[in-house]
GULUM-126518 format. One line per field, with one value per residue: residue in one letter; x negated, y negated, z of N, C-alpha, C in turn. Coordinates in nm, 4 decimals, m for minus. Example, Ala and Ser with C-alpha at 12.3 -4.5 7.8 and 13.67 -1.06 7.14 Angstrom:
// residues 2
rest: c(A, S)
n_east: c(m1.3190, m1.2850)
n_north: c(0.5690, 0.2250)
n_up: c(0.7800, 0.7080)
ca_east: c(m1.2300, m1.3670)
ca_north: c(0.4500, 0.1060)
ca_up: c(0.7800, 0.7140)
c_east: c(m1.3200, m1.2900)
c_north: c(0.3300, m0.0030)
c_up: c(0.7800, 0.7870)
END
This chain:
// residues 224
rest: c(X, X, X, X, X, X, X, X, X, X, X, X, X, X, X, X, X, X, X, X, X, X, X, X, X, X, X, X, X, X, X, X, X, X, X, X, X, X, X, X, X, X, X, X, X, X, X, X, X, X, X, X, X, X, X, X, X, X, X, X, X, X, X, X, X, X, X, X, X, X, X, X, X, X, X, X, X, X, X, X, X, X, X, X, X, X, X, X, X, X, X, X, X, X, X, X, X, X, X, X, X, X, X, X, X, X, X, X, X, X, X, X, X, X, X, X, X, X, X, X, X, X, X, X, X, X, X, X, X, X, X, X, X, X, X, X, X, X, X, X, X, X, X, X, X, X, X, X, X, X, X, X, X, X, X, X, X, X, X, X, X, X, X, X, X, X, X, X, X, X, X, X, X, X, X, X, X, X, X, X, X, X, X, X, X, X, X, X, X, X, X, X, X, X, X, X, X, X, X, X, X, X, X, X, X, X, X, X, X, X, X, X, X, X, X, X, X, X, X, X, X, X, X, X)
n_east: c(0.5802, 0.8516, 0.9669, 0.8460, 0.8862, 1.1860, 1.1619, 1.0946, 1.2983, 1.4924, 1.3998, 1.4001, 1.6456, 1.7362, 1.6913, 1.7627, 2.0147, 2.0225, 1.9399, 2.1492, 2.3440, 2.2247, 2.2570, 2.5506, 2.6082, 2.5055, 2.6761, 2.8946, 2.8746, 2.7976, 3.0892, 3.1915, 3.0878, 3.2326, 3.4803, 3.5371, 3.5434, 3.7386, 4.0154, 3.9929, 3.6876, 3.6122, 3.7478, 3.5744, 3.3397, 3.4161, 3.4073, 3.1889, 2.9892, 3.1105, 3.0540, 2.7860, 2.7052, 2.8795, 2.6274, 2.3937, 2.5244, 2.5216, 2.2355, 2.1201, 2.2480, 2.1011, 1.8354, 1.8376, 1.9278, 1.6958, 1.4909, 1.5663, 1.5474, 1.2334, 1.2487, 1.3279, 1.1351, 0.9168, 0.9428, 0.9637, 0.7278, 0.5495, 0.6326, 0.5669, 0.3130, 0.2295, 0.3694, 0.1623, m0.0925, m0.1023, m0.0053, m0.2870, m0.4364, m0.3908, m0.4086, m0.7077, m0.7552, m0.6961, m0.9040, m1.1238, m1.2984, m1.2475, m1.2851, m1.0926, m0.8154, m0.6235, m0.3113, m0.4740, m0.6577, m0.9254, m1.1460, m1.3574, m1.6664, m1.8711, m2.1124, m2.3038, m2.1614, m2.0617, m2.1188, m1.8950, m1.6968, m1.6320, m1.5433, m1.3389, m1.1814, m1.1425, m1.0011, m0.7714, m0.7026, m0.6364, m0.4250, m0.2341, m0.1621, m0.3494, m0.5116, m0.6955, m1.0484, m1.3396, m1.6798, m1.8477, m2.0287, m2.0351, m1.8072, m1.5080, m1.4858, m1.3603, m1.5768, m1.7472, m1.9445, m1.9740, m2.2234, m2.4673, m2.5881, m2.4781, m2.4996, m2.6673, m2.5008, m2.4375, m2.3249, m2.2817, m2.5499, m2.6629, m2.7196, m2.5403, m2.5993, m2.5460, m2.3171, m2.0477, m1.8636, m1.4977, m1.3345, m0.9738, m0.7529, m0.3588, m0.0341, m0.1204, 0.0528, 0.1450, m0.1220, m0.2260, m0.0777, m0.1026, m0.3667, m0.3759, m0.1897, m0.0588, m0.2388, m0.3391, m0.6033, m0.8181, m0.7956, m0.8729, m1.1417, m1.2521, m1.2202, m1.3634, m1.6247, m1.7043, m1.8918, m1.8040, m1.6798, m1.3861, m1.1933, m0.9199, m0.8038, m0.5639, m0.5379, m0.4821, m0.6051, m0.8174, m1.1447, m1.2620, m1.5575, m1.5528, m1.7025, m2.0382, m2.1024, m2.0708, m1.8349, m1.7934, m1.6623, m1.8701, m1.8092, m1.5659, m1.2583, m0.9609, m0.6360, m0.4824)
n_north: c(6.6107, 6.4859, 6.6831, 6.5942, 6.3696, 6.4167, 6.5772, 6.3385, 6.2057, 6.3656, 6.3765, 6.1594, 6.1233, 6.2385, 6.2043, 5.9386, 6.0272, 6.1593, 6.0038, 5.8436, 6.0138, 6.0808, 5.8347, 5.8195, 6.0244, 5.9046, 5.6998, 5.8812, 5.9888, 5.7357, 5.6382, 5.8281, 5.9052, 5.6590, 5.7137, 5.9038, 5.7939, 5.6296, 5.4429, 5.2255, 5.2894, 5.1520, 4.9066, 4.8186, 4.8084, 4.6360, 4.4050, 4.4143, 4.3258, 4.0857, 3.9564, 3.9556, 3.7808, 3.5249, 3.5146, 3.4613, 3.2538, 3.0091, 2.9993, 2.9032, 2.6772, 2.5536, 2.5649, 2.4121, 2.1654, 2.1084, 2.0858, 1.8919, 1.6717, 1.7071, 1.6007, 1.3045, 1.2647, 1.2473, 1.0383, 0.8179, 0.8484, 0.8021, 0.5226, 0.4004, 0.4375, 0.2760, 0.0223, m0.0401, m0.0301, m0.2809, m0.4949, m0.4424, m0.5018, m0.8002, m0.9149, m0.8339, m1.0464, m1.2514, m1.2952, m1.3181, m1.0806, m0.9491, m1.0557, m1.3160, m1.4061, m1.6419, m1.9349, m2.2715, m2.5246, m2.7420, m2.9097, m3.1836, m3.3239, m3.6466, m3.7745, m3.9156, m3.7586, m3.6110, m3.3619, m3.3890, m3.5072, m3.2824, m3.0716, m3.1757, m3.2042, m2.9324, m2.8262, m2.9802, m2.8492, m2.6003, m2.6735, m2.7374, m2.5328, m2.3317, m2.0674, m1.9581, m2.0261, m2.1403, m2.2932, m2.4350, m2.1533, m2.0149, m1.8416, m1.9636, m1.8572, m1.7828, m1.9240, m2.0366, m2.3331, m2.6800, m2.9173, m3.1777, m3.5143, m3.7884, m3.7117, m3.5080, m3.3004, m2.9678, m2.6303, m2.3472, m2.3498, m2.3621, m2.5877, m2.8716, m3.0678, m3.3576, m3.3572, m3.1613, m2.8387, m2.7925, m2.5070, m2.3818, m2.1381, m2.1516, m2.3270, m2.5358, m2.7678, m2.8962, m2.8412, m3.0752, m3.2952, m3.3087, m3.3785, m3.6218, m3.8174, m4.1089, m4.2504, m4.0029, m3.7423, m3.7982, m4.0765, m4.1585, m4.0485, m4.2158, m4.4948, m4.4899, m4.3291, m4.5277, m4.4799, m4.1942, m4.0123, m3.8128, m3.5790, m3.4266, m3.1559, m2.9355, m2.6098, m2.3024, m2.1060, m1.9270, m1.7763, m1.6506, m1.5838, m1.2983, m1.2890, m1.2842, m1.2077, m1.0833, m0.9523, m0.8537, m0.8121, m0.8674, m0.8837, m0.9093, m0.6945, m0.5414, m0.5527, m0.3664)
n_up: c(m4.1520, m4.1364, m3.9910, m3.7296, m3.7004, m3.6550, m3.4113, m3.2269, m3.2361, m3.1372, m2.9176, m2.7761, m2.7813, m2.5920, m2.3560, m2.3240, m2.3042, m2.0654, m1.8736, m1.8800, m1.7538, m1.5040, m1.3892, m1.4186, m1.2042, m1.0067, m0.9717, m0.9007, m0.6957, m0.4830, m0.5377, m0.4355, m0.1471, m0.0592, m0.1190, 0.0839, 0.3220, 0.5488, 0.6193, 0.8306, 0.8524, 0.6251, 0.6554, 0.8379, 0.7125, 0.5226, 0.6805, 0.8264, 0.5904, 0.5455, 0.7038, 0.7292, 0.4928, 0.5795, 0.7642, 0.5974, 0.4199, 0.6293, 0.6630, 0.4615, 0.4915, 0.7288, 0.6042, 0.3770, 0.5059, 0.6809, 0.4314, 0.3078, 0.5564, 0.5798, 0.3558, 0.3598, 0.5398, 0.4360, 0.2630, 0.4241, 0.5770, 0.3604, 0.2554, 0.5150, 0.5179, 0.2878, 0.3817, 0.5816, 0.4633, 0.2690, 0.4863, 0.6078, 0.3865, 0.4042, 0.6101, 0.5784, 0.4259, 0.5267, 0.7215, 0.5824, 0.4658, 0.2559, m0.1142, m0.2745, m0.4684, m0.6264, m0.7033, m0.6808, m0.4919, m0.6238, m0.4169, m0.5231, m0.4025, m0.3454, m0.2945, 0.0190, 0.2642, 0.5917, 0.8312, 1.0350, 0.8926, 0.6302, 0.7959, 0.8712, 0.6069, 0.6015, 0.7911, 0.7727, 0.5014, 0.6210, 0.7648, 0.5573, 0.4926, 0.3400, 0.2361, 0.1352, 0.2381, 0.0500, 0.0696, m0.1469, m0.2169, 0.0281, 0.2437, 0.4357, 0.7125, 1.0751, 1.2746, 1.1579, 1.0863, 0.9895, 0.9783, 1.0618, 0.9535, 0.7640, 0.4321, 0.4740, 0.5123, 0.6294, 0.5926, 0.8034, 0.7755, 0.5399, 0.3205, 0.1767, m0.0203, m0.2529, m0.3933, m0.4122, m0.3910, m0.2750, m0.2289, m0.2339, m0.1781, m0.2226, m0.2110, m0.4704, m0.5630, m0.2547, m0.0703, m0.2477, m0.2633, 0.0644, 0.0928, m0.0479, 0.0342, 0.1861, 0.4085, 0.4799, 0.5215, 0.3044, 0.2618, 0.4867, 0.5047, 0.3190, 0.4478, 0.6547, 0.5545, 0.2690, 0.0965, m0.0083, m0.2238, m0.3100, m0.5294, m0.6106, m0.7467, m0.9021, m0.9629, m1.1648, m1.0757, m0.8774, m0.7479, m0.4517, m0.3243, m0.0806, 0.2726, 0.3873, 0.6841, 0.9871, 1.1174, 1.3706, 1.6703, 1.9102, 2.2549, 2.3070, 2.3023, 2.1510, 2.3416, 2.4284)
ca_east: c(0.5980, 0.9773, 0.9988, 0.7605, 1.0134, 1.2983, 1.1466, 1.0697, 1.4391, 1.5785, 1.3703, 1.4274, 1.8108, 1.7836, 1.5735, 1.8753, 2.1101, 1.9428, 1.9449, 2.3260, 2.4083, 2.1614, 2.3255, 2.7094, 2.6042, 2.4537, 2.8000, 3.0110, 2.7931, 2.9019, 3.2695, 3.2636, 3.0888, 3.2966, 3.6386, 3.5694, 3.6000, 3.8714, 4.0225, 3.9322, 3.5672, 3.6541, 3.7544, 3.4878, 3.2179, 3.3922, 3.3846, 3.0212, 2.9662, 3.1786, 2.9413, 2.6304, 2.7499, 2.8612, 2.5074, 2.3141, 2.4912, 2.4606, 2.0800, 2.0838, 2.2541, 2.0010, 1.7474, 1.8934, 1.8879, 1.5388, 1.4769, 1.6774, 1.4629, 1.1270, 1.1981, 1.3364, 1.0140, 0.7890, 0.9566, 0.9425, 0.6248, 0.4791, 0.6645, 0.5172, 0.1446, 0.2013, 0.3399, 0.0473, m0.2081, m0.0303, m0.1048, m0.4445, m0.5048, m0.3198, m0.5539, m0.9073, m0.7902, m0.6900, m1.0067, m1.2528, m1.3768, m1.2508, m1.2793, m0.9413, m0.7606, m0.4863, m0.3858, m0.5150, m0.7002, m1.1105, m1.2084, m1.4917, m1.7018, m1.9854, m2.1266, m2.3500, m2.0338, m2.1413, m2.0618, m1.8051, m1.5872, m1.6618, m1.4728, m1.2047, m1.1381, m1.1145, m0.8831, m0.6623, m0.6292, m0.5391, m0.3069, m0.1697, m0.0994, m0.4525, m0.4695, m0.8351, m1.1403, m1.4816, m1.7012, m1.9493, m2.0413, m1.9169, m1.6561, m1.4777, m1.4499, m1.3913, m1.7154, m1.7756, m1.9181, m2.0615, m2.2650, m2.5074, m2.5550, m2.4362, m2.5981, m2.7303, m2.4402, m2.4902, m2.2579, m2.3439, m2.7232, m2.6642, m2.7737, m2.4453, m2.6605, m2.4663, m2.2293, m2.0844, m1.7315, m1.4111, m1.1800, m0.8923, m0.6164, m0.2908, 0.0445, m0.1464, 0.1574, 0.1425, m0.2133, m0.2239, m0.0490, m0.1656, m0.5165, m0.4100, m0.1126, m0.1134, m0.3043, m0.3905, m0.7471, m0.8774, m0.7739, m0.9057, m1.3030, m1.2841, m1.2387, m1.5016, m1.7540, m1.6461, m1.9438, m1.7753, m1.5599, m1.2876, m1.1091, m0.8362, m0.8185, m0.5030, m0.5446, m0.3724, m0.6720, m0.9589, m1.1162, m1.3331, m1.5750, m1.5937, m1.8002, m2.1518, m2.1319, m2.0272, m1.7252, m1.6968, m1.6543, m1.9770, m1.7782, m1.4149, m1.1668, m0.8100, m0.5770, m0.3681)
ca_north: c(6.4742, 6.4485, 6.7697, 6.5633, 6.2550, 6.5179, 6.6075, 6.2802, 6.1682, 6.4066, 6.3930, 5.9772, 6.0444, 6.3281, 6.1388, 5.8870, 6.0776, 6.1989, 5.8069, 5.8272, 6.1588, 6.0557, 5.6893, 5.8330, 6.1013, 5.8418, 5.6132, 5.9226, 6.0065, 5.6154, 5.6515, 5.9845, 5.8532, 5.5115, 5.7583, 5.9705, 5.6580, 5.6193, 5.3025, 5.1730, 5.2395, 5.0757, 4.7854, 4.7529, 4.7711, 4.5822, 4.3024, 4.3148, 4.2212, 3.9153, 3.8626, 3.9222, 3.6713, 3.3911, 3.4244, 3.4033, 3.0549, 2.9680, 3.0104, 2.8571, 2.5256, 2.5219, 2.5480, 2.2829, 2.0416, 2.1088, 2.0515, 1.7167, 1.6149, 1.6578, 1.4872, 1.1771, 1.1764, 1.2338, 0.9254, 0.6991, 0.8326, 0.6996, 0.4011, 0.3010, 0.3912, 0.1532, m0.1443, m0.0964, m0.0782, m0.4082, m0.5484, m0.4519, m0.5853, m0.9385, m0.9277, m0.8648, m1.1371, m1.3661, m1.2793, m1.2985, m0.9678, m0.9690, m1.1416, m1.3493, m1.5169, m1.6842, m2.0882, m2.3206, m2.6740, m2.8049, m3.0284, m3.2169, m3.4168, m3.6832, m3.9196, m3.8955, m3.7023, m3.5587, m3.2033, m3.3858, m3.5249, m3.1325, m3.0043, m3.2632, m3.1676, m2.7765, m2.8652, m3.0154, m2.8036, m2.5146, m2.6894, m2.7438, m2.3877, m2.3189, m1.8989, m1.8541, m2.1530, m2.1166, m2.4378, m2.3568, m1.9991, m1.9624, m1.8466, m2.0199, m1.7451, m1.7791, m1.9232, m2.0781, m2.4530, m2.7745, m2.9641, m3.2658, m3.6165, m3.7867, m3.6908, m3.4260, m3.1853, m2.7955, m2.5422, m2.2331, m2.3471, m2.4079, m2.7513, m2.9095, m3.1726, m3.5212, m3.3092, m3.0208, m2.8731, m2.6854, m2.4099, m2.3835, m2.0788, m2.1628, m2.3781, m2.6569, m2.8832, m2.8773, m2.8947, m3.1820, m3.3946, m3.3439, m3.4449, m3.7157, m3.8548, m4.2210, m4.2234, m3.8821, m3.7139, m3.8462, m4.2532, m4.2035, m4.0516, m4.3779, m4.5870, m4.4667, m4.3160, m4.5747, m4.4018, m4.0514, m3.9872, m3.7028, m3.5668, m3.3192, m3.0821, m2.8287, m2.5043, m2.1803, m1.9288, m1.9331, m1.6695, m1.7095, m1.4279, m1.2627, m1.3568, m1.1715, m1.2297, m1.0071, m1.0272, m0.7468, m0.8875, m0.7969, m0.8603, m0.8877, m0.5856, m0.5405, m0.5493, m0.2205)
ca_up: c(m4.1052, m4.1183, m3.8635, m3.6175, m3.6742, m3.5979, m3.2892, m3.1620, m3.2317, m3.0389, m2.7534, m2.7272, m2.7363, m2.4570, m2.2752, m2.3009, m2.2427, m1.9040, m1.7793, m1.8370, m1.6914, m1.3930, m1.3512, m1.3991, m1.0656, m0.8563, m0.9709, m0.8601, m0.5690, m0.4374, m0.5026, m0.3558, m0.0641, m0.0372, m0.1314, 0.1780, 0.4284, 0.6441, 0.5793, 0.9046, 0.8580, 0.5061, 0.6945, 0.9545, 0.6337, 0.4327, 0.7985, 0.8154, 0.4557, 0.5310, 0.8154, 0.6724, 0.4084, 0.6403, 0.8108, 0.4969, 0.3964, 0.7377, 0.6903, 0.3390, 0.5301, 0.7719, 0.5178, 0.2939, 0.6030, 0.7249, 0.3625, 0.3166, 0.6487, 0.5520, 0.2364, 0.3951, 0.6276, 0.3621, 0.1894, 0.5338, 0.5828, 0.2196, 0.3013, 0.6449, 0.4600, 0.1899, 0.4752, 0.7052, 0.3646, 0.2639, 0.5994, 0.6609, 0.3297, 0.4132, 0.7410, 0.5665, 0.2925, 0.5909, 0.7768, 0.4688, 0.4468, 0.1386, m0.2248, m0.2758, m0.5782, m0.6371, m0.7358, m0.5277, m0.5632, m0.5734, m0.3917, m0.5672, m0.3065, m0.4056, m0.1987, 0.1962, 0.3307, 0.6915, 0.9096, 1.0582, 0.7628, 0.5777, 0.8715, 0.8751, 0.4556, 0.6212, 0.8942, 0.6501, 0.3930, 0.7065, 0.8109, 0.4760, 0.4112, 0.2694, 0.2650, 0.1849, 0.1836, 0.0665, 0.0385, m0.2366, m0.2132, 0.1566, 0.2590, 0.5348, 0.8452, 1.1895, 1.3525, 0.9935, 1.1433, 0.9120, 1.0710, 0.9699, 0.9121, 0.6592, 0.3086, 0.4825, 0.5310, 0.5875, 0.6076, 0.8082, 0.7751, 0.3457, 0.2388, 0.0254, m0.1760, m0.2614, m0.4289, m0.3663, m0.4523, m0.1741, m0.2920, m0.1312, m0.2030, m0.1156, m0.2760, m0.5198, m0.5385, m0.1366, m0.0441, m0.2906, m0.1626, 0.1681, 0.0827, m0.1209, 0.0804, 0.2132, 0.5303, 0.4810, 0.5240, 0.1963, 0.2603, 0.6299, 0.4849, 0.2532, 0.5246, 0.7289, 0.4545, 0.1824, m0.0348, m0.0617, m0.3298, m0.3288, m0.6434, m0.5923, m0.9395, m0.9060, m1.0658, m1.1675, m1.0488, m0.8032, m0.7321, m0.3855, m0.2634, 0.0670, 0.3693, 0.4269, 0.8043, 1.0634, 1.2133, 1.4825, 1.8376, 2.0521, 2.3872, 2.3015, 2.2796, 2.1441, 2.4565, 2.4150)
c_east: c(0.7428, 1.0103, 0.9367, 0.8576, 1.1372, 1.2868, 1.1588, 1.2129, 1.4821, 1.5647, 1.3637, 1.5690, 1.8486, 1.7113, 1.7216, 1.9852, 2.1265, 1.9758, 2.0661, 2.3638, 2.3405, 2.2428, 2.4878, 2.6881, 2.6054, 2.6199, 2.8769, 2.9940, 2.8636, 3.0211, 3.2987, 3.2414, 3.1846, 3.4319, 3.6298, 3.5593, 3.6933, 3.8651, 3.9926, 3.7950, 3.5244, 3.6649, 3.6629, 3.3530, 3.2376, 3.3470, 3.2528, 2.9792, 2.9346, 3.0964, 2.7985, 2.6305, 2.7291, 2.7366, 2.3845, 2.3855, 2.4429, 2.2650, 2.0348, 2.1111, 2.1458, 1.8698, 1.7547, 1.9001, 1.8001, 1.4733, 1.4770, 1.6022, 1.3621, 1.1072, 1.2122, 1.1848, 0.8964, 0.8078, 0.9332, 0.8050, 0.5149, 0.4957, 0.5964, 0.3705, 0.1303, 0.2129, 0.2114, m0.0838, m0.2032, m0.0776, m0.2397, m0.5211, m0.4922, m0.4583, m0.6369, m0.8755, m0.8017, m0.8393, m1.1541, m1.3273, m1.3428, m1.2469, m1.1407, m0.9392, m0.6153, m0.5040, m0.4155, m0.5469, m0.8566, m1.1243, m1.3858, m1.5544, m1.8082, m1.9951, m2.2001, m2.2490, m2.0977, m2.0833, m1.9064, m1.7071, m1.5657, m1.5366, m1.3511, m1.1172, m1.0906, m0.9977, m0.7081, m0.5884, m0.5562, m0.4285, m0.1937, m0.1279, m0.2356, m0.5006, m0.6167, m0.9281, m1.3123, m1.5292, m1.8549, m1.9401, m2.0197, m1.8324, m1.6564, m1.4209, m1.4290, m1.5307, m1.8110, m1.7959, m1.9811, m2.0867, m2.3666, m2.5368, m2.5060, m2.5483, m2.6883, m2.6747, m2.4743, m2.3567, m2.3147, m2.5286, m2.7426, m2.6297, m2.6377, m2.5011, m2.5482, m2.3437, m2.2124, m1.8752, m1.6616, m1.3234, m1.0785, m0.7868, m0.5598, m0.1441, m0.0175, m0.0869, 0.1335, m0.0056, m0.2328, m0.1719, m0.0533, m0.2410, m0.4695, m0.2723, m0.1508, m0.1685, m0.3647, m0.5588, m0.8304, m0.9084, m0.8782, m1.1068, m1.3546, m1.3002, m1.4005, m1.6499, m1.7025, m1.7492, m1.9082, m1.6962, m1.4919, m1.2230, m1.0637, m0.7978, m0.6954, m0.5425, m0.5066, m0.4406, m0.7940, m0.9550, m1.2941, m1.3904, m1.5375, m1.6935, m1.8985, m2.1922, m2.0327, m1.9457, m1.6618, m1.7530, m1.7569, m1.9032, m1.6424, m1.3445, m1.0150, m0.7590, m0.4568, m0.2589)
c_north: c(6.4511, 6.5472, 6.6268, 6.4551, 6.3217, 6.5007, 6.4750, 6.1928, 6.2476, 6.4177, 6.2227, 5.9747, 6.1940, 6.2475, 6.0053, 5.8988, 6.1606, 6.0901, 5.8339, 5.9314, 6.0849, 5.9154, 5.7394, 5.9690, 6.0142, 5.7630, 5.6882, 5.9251, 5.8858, 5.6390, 5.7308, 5.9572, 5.7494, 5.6042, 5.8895, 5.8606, 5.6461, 5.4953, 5.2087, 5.1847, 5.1231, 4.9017, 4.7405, 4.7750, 4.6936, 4.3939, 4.2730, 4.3334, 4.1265, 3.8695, 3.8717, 3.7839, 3.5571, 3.3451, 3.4139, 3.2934, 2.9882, 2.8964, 2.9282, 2.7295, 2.4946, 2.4917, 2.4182, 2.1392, 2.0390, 2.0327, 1.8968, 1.6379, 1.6253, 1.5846, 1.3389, 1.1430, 1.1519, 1.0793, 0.7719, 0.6782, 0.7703, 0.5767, 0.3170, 0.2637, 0.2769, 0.0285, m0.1392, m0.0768, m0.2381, m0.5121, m0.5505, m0.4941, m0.7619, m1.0088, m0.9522, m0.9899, m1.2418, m1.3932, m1.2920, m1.2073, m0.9071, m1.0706, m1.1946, m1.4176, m1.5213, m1.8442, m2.1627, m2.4628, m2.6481, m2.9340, m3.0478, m3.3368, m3.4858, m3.8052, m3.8479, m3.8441, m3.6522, m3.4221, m3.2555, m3.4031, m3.3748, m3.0849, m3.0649, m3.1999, m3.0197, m2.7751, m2.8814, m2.8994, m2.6410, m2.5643, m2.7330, m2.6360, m2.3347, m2.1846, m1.8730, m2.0289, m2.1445, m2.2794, m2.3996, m2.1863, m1.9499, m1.9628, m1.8603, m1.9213, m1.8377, m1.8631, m2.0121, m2.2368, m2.5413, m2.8950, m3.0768, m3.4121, m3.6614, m3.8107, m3.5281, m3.2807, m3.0300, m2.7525, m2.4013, m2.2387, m2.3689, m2.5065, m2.7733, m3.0278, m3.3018, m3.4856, m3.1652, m2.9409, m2.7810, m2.6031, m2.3731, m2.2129, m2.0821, m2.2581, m2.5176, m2.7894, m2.9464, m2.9194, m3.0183, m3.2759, m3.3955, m3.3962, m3.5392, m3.8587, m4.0124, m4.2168, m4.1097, m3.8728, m3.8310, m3.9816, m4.2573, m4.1454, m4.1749, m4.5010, m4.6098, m4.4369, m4.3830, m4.5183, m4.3013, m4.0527, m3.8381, m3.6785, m3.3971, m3.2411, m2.9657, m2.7568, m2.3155, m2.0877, m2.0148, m1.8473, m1.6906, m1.5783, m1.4277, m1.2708, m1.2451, m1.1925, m1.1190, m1.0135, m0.9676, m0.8262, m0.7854, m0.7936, m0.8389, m0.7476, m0.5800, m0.5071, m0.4666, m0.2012)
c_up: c(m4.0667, m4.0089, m3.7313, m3.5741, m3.5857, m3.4987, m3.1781, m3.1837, m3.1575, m2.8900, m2.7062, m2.6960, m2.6390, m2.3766, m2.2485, m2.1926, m2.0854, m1.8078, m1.7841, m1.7583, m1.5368, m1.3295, m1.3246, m1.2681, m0.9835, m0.8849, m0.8969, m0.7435, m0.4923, m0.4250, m0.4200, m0.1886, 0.0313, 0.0358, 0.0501, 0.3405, 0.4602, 0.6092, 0.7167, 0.9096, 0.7055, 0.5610, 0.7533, 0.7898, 0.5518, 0.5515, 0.8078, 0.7314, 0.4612, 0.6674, 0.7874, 0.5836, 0.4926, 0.7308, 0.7000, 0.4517, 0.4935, 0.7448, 0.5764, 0.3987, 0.5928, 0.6881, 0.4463, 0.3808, 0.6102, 0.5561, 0.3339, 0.4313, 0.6334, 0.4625, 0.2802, 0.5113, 0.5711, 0.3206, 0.2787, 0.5243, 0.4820, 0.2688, 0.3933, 0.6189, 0.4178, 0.2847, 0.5382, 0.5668, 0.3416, 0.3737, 0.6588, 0.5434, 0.3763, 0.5095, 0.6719, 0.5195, 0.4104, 0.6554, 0.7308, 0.4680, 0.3522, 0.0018, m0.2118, m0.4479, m0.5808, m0.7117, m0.6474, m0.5849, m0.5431, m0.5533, m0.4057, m0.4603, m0.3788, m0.3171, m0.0368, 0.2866, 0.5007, 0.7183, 0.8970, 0.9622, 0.6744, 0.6879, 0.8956, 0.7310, 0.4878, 0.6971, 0.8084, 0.5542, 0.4683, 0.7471, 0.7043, 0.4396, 0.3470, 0.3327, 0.2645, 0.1564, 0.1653, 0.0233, 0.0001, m0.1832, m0.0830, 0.1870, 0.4063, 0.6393, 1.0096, 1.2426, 1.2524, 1.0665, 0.9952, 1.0136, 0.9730, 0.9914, 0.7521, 0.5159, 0.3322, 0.5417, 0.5516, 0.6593, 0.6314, 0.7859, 0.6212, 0.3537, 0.1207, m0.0452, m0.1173, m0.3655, m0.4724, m0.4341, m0.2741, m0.2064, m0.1406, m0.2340, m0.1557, m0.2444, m0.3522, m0.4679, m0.3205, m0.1089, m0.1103, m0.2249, m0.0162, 0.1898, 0.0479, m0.0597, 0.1413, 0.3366, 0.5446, 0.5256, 0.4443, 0.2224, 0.4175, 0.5973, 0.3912, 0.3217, 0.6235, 0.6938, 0.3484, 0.0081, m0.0320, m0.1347, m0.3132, m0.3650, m0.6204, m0.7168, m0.8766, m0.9891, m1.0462, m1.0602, m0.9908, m0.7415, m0.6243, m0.3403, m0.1242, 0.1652, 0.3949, 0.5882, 0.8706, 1.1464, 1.3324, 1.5923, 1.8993, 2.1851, 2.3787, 2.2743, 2.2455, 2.3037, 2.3695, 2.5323)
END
């Protein structure tokens, strides 16, 4: 056992000593090579070194720019996604093709109200700043009419009863006192329907669905 050890010690540190002997040739081999150079070919190898060199940073700047430029376009490019998501949400919400919430006011109606007065209370509260409007479970689109005599209101072809309610999303404080202003809407359907009543309720959150009507243009086309 201790011979076999023997053996295999001496053949791990020749085996060594082989790698060094072999490594200190190829070292001399180099020098010897290098040392038989004329110092002018000395110079011209050690010249294109120093030019291999200056075109590998060269290549590393370029790199490092190209770099530095796709990142800033990646980062625009995120950027411009998120504005035009942003906007094509703003659109549907404006457009009602989607759910909305925010605060807003209700208008509670009660009383033989007609189409026309319904559409006067809508008018209003657009031109008050009023972002989304459903009146009961419709939502107020485009093309969205009320129509009627009075007591016998409809919206879109839905029957509003003798009382009915209007959501508005949009600045409370603001639509409020629009509706409720002196001469305003409100004073001018009292005059004329003196049985309707109309109670303005601010509140933090209303949350109005989206319209089940179709809103793509059969004849119209974007102008490009």
């Amino acid at each position: 056992m201790h011979v076999r050890r023997n053996q295999i010690t001496i053949a791990a540190v020749a085996f060594v000593l082989g790698l060094l002997v072999i490594v200190q040739l190829r070292t001399q081999a180099s020098e010897a090579a290098y040392a038989g150079l004329s110092s002018q070919d000395l110079t011209i190898l050690v010249a294109n070194l120093n030019d291999r060199n200056d075109q590998l940073r060269r290549e590393v700047a370029t790199l490092d720019r190209d770099l530095t430029r796709l990142t800033q376009n990646t980062e625009r490019g995120d950027a411009s996604i998120n504005e035009l998501r942003t906007d094509l949400q703003r659109v549907r919400l404006y457009a009602g093709l989607d759910a909305a919430s925010g605060p807003g006011v209700i208008l509670t109606i009660r009383g033989p109200i007609d189409g026309s007065g319904v559409e006067d209370l809508v008018n209003e509260l657009r031109n008050a700043g009023a972002e989304a409007i459903s009146i009961e479970d419709v939502r107020v689109v485009p093309g969205t009419v009320a129509t009627g005599l009075p007591g016998l209101a409809r919206v879109d072809g839905t029957p509003l009863g003798e009382m009915f309610e209007v959501l508005a999303i949009g600045p409370p404080d603001k639509l409020t006192g629009s509706l409720t202003r002196s001469g305003g809407i409100i004073a001018q359907l009292g005059a004329t329907l003196p049985d309707v009543v109309v109670d303005v309720t601010p509140v933090e959150r209303l949350d109005l669905p989206a319209t089940d009507r179709n809103l793509v243009p059969t004849n119209g086309r974007p102008l490009l």
